[in-house]
C-alpha positions in Angstrom: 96.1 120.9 60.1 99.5 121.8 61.3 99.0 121.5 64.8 98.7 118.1 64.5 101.1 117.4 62.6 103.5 119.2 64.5 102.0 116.7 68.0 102.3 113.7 65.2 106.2 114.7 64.6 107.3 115.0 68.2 105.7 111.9 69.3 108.9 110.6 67.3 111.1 111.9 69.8 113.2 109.6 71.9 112.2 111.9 75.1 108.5 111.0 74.7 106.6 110.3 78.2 105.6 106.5 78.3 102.3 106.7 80.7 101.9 103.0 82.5 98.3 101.9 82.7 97.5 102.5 79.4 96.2 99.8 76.9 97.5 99.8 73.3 94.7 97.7 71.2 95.5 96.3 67.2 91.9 97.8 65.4 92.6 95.1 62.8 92.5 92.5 65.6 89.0 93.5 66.0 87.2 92.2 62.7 88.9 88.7 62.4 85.7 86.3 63.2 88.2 83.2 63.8 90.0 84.9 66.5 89.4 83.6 70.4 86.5 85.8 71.7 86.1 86.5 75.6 84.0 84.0 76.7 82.1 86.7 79.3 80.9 88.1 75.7 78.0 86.5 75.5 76.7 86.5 79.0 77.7 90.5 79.0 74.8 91.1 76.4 72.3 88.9 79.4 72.9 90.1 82.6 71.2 93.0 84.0 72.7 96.8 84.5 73.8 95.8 88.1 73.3 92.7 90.1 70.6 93.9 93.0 73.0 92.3 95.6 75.7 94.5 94.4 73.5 97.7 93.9 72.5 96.9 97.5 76.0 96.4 99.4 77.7 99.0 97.0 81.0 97.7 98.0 83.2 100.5 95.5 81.6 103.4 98.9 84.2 100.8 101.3 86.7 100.1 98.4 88.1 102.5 96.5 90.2 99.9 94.6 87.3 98.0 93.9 87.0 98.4 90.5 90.3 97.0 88.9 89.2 95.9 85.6 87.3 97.7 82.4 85.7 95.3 79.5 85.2 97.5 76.4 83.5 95.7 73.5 85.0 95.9 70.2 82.0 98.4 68.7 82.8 101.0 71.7 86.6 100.9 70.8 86.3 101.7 67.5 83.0 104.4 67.9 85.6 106.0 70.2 88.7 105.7 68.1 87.0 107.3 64.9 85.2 109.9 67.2 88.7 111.0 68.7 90.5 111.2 65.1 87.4 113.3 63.9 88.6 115.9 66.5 92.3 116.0 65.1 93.9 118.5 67.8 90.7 119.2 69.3 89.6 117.1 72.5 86.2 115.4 71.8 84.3 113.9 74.9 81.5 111.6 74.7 79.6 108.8 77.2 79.9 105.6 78.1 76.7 103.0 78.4 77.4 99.7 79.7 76.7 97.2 83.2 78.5 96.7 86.2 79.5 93.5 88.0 81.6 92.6 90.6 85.1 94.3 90.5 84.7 95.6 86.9 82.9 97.9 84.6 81.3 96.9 81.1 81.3 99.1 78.3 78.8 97.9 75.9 78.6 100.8 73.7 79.7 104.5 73.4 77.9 108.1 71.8 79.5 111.5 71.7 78.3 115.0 72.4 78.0 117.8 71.4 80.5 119.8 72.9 82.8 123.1 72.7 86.9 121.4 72.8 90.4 122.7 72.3 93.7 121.8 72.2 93.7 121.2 76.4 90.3 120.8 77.2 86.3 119.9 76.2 83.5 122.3 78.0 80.1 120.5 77.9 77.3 122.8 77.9 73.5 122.7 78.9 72.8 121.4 75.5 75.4 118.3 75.7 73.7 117.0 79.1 69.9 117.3 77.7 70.8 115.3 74.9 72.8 112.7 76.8 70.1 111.9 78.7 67.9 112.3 75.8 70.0 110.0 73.7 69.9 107.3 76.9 66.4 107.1 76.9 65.7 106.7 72.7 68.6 103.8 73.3 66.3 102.1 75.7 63.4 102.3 74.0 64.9 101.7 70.3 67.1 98.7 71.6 65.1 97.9 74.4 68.5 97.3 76.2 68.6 98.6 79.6 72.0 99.7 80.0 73.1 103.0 81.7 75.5 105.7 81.5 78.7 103.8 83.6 81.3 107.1 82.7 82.5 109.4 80.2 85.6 109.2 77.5 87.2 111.8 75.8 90.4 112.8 73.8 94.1 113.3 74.5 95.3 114.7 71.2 99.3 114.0 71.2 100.0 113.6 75.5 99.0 110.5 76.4 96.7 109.2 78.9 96.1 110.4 81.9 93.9 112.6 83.8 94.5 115.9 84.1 93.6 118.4 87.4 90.3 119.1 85.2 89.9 115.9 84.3 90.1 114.6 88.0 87.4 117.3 89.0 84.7 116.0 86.7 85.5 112.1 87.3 85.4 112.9 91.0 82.5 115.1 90.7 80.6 111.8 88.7 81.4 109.4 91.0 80.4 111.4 93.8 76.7 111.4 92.4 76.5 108.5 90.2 78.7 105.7 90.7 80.1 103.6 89.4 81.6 105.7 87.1 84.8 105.6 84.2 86.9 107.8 82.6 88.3 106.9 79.5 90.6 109.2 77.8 92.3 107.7 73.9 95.1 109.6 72.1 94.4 109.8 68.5 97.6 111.0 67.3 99.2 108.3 69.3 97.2 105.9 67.5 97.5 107.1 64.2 101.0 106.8 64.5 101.3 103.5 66.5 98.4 102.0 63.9 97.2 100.9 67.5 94.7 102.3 69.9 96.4 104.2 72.8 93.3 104.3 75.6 93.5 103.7 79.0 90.8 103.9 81.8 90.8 105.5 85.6 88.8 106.2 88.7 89.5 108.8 91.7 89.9 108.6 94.6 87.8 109.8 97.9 88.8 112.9 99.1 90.8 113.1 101.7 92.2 109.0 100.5 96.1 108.7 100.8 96.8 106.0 98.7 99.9 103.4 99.1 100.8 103.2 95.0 103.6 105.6 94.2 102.2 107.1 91.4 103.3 104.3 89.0 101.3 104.6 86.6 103.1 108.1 85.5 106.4 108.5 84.3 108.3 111.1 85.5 110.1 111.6 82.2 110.1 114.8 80.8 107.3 114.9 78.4 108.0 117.1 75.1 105.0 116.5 73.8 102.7 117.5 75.7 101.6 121.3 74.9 102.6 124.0 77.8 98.8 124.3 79.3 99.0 120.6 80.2 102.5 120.3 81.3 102.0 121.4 84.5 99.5 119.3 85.3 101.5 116.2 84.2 101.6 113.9 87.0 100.4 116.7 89.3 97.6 114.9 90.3 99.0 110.8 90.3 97.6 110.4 93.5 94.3 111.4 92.9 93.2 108.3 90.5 94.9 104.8 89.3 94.6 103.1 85.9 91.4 100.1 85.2 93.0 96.9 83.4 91.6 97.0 80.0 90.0 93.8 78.3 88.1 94.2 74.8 85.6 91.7 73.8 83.3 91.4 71.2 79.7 89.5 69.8 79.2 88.5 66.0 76.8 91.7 66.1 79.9 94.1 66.8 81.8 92.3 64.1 79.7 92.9 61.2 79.1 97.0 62.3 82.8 97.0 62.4 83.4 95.2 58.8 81.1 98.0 58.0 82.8 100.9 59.3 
């Protein structure tokens, strides 16, 4: 696969792009059972999709900074992680199922589509939406967990992550329909490098909102990396979205899947 080994070589470049807002996560971390858990683990896997109260003030339609943090259990991490390597240099996109509470989204688990990438981009077809909602519904019913589709993730092969003008389009698009909504973008070639997961998580903006953040969460650093259909949109659109703080957690049920994996 020489494209991506040519993405994997010039991520070794001193000139590399650093994108702020990004999480970098140790996968080996993940599947040590003595290690502190979050203690919101357990009460995650209790709690209905949405608090009625919340559902019913919908306080993200006044804020659009309400959201500031993403919890991602440990099983969605690494469904996403091995989903984004399968790709290699082709972008992979998939959903996000999880519950909302007050100024955060909760990613319980993850499942991908089936969808056309490239290099730059992933097209989902008519076929990929029936079967996401298709897939919701056997998870209800199978688990008899009523979680719901909170966003969508998908792959950065090499550049980073960030949201690109496409990228924008869909989030905003989502969120203008059915928020609370994520987007979640991983680099697998960062990771396999790094031997750490490089994810982060955003949310756009209302139309028409002038934000007061600089774009911060970009550098402007020249990125070499980052193949010639994408450059242009590098930091092109920084005022459009800002970066979710990222917190994994995880249940005994997530560890024993992941000793599996």
């Amino acid at each position: 696969m020489p494209c991506f080994h040519d993405l994997a070589t010039a991520l070794q470049s001193n000139n590399n792009a650093k994108i702020k807002g990004t999480k970098i996560v140790d996968l080996y971390d993940l599947g040590i059972t003595d290690k502190p858990r979050t203690s919101n683990a357990t009460k995650f896997y209790n709690i209905p999709p949405v608090a009625p109260a919340l559902a019913k003030s919908r306080p993200w339609k006044a804020d659009p900074h309400y959201f500031s943090t993403c919890y991602i259990s440990s099983l969605a991490l690494v469904k996403m992680t091995i989903h984004a390597q399968s790709g290699g240099n082709i972008e992979v996109m998939g959903m996000l199922i999880g519950k909302v509470i007050s100024g955060a989204i909760i990613i319980m688990d993850v499942y991908a589509l089936p969808v056309e990438g490239t290099e730059t981009r992933v097209n989902a077809q008519a076929e990929a939406y029936e079967y996401m909602v298709q897939y919701l519904e056997m998870n209800k019913k199978i688990t008899g967990r009523n979680e719901n589709i909170v966003g969508w993730y998908h792959s950065h092969p090499g550049y980073g992550c960030w949201l690109s003008g496409i990228d924008v389009s869909t989030q905003s698009l989502n969120q203008g329909f059915q928020d609370p909504y994520l987007a979640i973008v991983v680099d697998p070639i960062k990771t396999v490098k790094q031997g750490k997961v490089e994810i982060g998580a955003f949310r756009t903006f209302p139309e028409n909102y002038v934000p007061t953040s600089d774009g911060s969460h970009l550098s402007s650093k020249p990125a070499v990396n980052i193949p010639k259909a994408k450059r242009k949109d590098f930091g092109s659109h920084f005022d459009k979205y800002y970066p979710l703080d990222i917190e994994i957690f995880s249940s005994d049920v997530d560890e024993s899947i992941i000793q599996m994996l």
